[in-house]
C-alpha positions in Angstrom: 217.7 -18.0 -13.2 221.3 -17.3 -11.3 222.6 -14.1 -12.4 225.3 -15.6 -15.3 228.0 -16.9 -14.5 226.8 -19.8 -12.6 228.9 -21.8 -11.0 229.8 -25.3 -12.9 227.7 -28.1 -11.1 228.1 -32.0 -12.3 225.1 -31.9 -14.1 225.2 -28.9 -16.2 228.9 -29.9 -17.3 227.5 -33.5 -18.6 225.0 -31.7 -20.7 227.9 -29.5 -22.1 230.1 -32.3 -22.8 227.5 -33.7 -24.4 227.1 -30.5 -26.8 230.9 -30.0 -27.5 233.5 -32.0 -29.0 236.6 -29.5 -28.9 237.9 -27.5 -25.7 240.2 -24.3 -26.4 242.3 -23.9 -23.4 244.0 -21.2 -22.0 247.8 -21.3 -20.7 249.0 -19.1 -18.3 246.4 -18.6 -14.8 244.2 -21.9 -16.6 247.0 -24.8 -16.9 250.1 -23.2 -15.1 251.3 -19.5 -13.1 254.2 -18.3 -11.3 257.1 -16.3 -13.0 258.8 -18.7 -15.0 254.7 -20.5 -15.7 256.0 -23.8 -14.4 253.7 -24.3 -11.7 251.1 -26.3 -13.0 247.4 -26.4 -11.5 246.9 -29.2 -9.4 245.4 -32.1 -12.1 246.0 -29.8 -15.1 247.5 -32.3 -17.1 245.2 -35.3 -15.9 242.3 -32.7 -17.2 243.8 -32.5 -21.0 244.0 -36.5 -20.7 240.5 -37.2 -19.7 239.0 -35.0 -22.2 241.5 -36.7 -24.6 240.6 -40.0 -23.8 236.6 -39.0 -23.7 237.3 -38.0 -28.1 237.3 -34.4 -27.6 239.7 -32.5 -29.8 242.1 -30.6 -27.3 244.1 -27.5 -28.3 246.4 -25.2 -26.0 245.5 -21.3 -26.9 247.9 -18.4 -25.8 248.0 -15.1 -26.2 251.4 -15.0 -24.8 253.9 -13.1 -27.1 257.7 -14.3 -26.0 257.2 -17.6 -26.8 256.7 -19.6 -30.0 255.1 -22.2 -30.8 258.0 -24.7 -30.7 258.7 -23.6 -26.9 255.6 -23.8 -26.0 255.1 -27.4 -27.3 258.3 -28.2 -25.3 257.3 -26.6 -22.1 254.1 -28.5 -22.4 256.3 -32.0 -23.0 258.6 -30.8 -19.6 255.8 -29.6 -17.7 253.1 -33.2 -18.5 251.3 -32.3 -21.0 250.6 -34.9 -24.0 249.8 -32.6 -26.8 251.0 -32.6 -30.6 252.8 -29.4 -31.6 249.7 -28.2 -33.9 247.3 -28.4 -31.0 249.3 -25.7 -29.5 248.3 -22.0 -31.0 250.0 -18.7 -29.6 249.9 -15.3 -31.0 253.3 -14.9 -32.2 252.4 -18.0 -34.7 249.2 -16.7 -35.5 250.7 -13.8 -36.3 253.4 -14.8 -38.6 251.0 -17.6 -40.6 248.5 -14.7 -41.3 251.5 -12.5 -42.6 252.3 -15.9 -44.8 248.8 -16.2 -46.1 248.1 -13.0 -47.4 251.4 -13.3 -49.2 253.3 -10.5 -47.3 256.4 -9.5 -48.9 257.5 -6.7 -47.0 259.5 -6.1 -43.7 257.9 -6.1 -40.7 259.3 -3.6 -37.5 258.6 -5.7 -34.4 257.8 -4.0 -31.6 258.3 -7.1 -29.2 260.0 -10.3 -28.1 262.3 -12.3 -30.2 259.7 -14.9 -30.3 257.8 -12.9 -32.9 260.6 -12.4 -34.8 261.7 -16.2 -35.0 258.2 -17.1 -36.1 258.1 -14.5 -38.4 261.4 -15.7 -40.2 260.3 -19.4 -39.8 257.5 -18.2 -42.5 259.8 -16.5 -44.5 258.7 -12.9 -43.0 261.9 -10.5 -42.8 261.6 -8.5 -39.8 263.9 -5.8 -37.8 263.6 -3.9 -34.8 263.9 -6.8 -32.1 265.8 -5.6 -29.3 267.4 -2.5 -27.3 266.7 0.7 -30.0 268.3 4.3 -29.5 267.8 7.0 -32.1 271.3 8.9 -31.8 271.1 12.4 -31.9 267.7 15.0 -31.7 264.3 13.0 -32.6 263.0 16.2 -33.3 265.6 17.2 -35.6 265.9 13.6 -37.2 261.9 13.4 -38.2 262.0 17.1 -39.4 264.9 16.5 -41.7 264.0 13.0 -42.5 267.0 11.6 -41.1 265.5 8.9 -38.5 266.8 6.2 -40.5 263.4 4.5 -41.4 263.6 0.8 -43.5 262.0 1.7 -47.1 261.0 -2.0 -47.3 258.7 -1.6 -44.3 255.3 -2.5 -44.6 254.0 -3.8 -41.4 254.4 -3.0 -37.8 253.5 -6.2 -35.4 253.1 -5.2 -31.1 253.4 -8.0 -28.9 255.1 -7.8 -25.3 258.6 -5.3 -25.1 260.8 -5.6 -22.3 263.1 -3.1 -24.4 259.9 -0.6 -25.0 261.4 3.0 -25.0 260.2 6.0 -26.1 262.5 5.9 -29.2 260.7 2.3 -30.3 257.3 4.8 -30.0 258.5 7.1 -32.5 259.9 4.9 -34.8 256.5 2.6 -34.4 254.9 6.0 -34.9 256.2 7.2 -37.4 256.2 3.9 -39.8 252.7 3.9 -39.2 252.2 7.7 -40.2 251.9 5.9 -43.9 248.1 4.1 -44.5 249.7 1.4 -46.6 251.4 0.1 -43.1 249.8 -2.6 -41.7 249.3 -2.2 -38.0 249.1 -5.7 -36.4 248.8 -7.0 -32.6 249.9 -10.1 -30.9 246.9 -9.2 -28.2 245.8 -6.9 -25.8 245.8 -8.0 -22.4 246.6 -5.7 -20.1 247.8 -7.9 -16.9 250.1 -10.4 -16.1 249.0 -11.3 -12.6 251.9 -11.6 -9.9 251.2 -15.1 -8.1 250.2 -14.5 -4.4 249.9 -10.9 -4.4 247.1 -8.1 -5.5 250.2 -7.1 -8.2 250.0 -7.1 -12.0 252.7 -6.3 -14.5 251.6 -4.4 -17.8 251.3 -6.9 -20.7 251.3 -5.8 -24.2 248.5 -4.5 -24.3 249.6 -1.3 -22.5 252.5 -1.2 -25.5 249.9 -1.9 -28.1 247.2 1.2 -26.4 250.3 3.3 -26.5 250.9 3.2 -30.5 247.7 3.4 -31.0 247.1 6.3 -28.9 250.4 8.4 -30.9 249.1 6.9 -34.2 244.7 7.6 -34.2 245.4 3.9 -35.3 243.9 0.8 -34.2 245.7 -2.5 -34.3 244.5 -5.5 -36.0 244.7 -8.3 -33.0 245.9 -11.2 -34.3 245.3 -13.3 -30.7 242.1 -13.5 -28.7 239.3 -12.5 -28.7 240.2 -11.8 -32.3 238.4 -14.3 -35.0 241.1 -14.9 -36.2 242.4 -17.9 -34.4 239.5 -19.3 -35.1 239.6 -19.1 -38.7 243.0 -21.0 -38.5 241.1 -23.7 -36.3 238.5 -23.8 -38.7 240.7 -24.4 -41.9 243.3 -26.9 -40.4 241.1 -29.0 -37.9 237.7 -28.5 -38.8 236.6 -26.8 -35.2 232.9 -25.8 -34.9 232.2 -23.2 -32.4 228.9 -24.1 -31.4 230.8 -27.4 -30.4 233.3 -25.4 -28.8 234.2 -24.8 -25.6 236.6 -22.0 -24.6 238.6 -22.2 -20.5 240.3 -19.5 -19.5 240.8 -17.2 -16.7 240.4 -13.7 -18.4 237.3 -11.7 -19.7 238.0 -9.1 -22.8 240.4 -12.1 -23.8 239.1 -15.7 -23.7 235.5 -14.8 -22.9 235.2 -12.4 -25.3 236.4 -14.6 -27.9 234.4 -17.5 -26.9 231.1 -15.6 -26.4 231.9 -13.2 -30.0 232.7 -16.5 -31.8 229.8 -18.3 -30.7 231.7 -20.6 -28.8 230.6 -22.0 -24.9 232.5 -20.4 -22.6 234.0 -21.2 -18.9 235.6 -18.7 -16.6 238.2 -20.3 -14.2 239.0 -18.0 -11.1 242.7 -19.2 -10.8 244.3 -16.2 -12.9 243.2 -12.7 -13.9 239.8 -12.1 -13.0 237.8 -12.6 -9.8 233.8 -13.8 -9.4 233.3 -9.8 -8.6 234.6 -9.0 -11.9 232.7 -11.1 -14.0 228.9 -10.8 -11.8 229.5 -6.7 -11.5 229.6 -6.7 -16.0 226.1 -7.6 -15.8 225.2 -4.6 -14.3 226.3 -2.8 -17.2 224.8 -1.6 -20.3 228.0 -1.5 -22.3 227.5 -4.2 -24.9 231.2 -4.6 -25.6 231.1 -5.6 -21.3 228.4 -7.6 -21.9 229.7 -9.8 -24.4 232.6 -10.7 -21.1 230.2 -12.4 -19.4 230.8 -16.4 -18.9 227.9 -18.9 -19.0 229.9 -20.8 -16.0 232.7 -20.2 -13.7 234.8 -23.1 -11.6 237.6 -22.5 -8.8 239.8 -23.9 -11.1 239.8 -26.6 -13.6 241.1 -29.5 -11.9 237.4 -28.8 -10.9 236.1 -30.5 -13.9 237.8 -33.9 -12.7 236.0 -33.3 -9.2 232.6 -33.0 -11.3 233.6 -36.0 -13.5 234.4 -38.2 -11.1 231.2 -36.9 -9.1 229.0 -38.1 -12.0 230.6 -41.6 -12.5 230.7 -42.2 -8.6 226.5 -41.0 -8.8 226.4 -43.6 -12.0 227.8 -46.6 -9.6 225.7 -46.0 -6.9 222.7 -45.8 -9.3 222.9 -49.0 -10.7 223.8 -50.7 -7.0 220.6 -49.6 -5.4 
């Protein structure tokens, strides 16, 4: 047998096609890149339609934190995409809606963009903390004589992606979380947001999230991949199966991790984060937590899938000419 992943031939994605009737797609490196994410992967959009059209349920799946849910369904209408707003799931929402079903009552202290904040309200969540923060004065002499100027109704602290991340957001992050009764909740934990055409990355939340962690001997409750969690929400509103699952996306502690701890089929697509070399060398490993990283398949990209597609009906033609 190939050493895993192998690459995606026409056959073997027939047979999965055959096994799965919902695809969990990634966003960013999968469907679209650049700075702003609006250059789309050539046949992206075609892809959602013809799995569409072949009756497999088809939702968008983020981990991106500065953007709700209502952005993201109309960057997905500007950019080609036919999807319905509840096919598209991003952290900041998933985030929020678990808040709203365990009945939070509390505020939350957002370490992150406005985006979680605006989801957060839209469920009825009170939050502060969005935005610049400076702590006037000594820290030292503010936490020793209690004089920091913490929110009594504070019960949760949520870490997505900061731009405004300063040491002051640390100590006040640190410091509502001193108290066990704060919940201590993640948007995700990726560490990379790739720079298109270069070898650069810029740190992603999960550098923010590692930080509070580190200062607190806390660890966060991830609300986006490879967390369960989305999954449960799939599973109540729309039914999803895993083993009829199949998860596309273009990094390996995120979307393969979830796919592969979820019991979901998994395909790596080498147009974002991680390279061939990074996925074959995790076999080599014994860490089981690496382990669990590894795709079953890997493609260029996913306009691949339509190359494959169109490969097997072209095979079908020829087939019943001769």
């Amino acid at each position: 047998m190939d050493s895993l992943p192998m690459s995606m031939d026409r056959d073997s994605l027939q047979q999965l096609l055959g096994e799965i009737d919902t695809v969990l797609l990634d966003c960013d490196g999968v469907l679209w890149r650049g700075a702003q994410g609006t250059d789309v992967m050539p046949r992206a959009q075609e892809v959602v339609s013809r799995l569409k059209s072949m009756g497999k349920k088809v939702f968008l799946v983020s981990n991106n934190s500065t953007m709700t849910q209502d952005s993201f369904y109309e960057k997905c209408n500007s950019l080609g995409f036919n999807l319905q707003k509840d096919s598209i799931i991003c952290a900041p929402y998933v985030l929020a809606q678990y808040l709203k079903e365990i009945n939070f009552r509390k505020k939350v202290y957002v370490v992150g963009a406005a985006a979680i904040a605006q989801e957060m309200q839209k469920a009825g969540i009170r939050c502060i903390g969005v935005g610049p923060e400076r702590i006037g004065g000594s820290i030292y002499t503010a936490l020793a004589d209690g004089t920091l100027g913490l929110d009594p109704e504070v019960g949760a602290v949520a870490v997505g992606f900061d731009r405004e991340f300063s040491y002051d957001k640390l100590v006040r992050a640190t410091t509502y979380l001193a108290n066990p009764d704060c919940l201590f909740l993640a948007t995700n934990t990726d560490e990379k947001y790739m720079v298109t055409g270069t070898q650069l990355h810029l740190p992603a939340a999960g550098i923010l999230v590692r930080a509070i962690e580190k200062a607190t001997g806390r660890q966060a409750q991830v609300m986006g991949k490879p967390s369960p969690t989305v999954l449960y929400m799939l599973q109540a509103r729309h039914g999803v199966q895993p083993q009829k699952t199949l998860v596309i996306g273009d990094t390996l502690a995120s979307d393969i991790m979830f796919g592969n701890e979820c019991g979901m089929w998994s395909i790596l697509v080498l147009s974002g984060v991680a390279s061939l070399q990074d996925a074959r060398s995790l076999s080599l490993s014994q860490d089981p937590l690496l382990q669990k990283q590894i795709p079953l398949f890997y493609l260029e990209a996913v306009g691949d899938i339509l190359t494959l597609l169109d490969a097997t009906a072209n095979n079908s033609v020829n087939e019943q000419q001769h």
